[in-house]
C-alpha positions in Angstrom: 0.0 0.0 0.0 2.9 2.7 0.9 4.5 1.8 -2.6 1.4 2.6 -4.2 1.2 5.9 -2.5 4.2 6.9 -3.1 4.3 5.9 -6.7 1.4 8.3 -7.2 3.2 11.0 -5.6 6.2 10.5 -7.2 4.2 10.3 -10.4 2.4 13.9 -9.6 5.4 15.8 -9.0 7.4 14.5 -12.4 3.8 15.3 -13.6 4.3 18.8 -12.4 7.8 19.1 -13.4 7.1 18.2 -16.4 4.1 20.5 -17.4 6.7 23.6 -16.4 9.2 22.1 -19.1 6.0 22.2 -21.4 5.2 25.5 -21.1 8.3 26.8 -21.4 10.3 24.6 -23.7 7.7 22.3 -25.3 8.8 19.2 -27.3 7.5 15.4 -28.0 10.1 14.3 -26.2 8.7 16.2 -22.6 5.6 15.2 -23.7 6.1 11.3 -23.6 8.1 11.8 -20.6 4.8 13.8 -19.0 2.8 10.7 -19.8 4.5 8.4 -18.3 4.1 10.1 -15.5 0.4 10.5 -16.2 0.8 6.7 -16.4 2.5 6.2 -13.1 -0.5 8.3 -11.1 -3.9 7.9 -13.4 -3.1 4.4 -14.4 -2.0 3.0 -17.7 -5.0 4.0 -20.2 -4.7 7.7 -19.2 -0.7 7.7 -20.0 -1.6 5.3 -23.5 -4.1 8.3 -24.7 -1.4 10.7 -24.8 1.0 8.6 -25.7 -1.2 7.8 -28.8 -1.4 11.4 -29.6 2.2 12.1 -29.9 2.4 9.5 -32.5 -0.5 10.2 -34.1 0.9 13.8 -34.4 3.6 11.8 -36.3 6.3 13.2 -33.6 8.4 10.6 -32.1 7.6 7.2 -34.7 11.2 6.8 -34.7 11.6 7.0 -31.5 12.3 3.7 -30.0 11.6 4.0 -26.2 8.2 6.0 -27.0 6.8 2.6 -28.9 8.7 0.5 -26.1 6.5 2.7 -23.3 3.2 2.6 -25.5 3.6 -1.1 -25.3 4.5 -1.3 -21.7 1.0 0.3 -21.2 -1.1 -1.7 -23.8 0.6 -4.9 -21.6 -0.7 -3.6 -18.6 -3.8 -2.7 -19.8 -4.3 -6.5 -21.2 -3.6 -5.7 -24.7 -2.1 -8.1 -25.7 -1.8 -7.8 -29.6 -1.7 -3.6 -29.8 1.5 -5.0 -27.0 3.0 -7.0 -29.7 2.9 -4.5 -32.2 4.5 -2.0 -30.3 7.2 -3.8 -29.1 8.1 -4.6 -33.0 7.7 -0.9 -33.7 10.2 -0.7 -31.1 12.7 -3.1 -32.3 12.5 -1.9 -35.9 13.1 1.5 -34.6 16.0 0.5 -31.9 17.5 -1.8 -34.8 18.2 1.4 -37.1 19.5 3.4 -34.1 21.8 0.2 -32.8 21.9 -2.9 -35.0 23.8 -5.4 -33.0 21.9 -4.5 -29.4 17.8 -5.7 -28.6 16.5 -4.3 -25.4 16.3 -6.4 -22.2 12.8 -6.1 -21.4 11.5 -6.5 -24.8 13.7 -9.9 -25.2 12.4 -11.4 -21.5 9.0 -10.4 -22.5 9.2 -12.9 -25.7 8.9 -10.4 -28.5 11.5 -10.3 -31.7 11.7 -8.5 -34.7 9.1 -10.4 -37.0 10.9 -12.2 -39.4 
């Protein structure tokens, strides 16, 4: 129960933190951060919607870690397939960035770069 607590106030002041980088110098990048932290204190579907409308935007579909973190919540949230997806979004992207190198989390979870 205390972990929880202070997850969600650890996750309201990066939250807060993170909407004074906004305003004052904005970028996709504060963004994602921002809603992981939304994430962390509103639960997983309330981070997923803005992560879903940074890359909708077409900001950050390079990005590796913001396709890793939009699977990472589509997991939690049960999702399995939209999961999958994600995390291959993720590799692809990672695998132009750093060829020779697959990220930890996304091996242990059982997802590889579809064939």
């Amino acid at each position: 129960m205390q972990q929880c607590i202070l997850l969600d106030e650890i996750g309201h002041r990066l939250r807060l933190i993170l909407d004074v980088l906004l305003r004052t110098d904005p970028s996709p990048l504060i963004e994602l951060n921002r809603a992981v932290a939304v994430a962390m204190r509103d639960g997983p579907a309330a981070g997923l919607t803005l992560i879903d409308a940074i890359l909708e935007r077409g900001s950050l579909l390079d990005y590796h870690l913001a396709h890793a973190a939009r699977a990472d919540l589509c997991r939690r949230l049960g999702r399995s397939a939209d999961a999958r997806a994600s995390y291959e979004k993720a590799l692809r992207a990672r695998h132009m960035r750093r060829p020779s190198r697959l990220p930890s989390k996304i091996q242990s979870a059982g997802f590889s770069p579809a064939a």
